[in-house]
N, C-alpha and C positions, 0 to 999 in steps of 0.2 A: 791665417794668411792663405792657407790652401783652397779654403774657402769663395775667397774674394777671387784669388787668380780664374778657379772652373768659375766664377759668374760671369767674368770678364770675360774669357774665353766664349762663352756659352755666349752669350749677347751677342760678340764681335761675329760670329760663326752666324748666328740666324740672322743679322741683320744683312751681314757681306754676302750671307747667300739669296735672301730674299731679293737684294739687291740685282743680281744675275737673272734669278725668278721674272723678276719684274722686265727687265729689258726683253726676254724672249717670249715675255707674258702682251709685249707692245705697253706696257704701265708707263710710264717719265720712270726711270729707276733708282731718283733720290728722295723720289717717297717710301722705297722701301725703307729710308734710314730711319723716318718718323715713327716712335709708337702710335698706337692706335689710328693713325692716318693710313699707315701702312694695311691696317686691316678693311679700311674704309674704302680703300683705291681694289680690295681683294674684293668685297662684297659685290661691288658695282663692276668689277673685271667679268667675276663671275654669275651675275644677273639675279642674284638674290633679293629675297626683301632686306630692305635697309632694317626691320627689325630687328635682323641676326645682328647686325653689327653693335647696337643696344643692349642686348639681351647681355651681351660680355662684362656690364658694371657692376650684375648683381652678384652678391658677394660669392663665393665658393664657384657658385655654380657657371659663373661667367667664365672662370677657365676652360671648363668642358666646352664652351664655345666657342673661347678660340682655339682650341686643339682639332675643333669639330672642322671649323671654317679654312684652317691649315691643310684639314686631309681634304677638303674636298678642292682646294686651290691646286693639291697635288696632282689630285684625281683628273685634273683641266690639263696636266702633261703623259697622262694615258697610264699613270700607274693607281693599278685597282687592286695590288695584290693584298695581303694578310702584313708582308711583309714589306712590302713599300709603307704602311698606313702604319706598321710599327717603327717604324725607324724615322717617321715624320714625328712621332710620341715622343720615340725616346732617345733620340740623336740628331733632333736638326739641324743645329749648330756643323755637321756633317754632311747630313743628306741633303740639305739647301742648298751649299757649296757646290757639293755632286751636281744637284738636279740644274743649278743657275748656269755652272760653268764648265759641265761638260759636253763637247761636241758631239756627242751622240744622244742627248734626250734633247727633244724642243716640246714646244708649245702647241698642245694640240687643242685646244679651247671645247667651245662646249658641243657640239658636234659629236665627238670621243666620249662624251660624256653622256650623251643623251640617246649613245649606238651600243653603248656600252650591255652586256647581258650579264646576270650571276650565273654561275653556274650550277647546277643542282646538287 
């Protein structure tokens, strides 16, 4: 039973927050409710080859892809840290929420993205 509650949770939490994502992302924001459509409106948000979006059916390895395509959609709201990129992994269901609908993060597109430097 405890089981099923955190999936529910877990699902409700990245979708209502992708949902947020997506409005300050300029996306329509009830495609964030759809699976994999949702990833689809993120490929083309974020000007990727429509192959990443494919690339997610193969078996095992399609996770890594969307986890992949998750951080870099993050990454389009200016967070590059170690720790923004872990907590997109391991707590979406939260940090989506956070990133969708709080008044101080917006949507900084690929601009932010493409200004961006690593550090040494």
């Amino acid at each position: 039973m405890l089981g099923w509650t955190l999936l529910i949770i877990g699902t409700l939490g990245w979708h209502i927050g992708l949902y947020g994502m997506f409005k300050k992302a300029g996306i329509t924001a009830w495609k964030a409710l759809i699976p994999l459509y949702n990833t689809w409106c993120m490929v083309e948000k974020m000007k990727l080859k429509k192959v990443w979006f494919f690339l997610q059916f193969i078996p095992i390895a399609g996770q890594f892809v969307t986890i992949w395509l998750t951080i870099k959609f993050v990454e389009h709201f200016g967070r590059f840290d170690f720790w923004h990129h872990a907590a997109t992994v391991l707590v979406p269901f939260i940090y989506f929420l956070y990133l969708g609908f709080s008044n101080n993060e917006k949507f900084a597109g690929d601009i932010v993205v493409k200004n961006y430097k690593k550090s040494t």
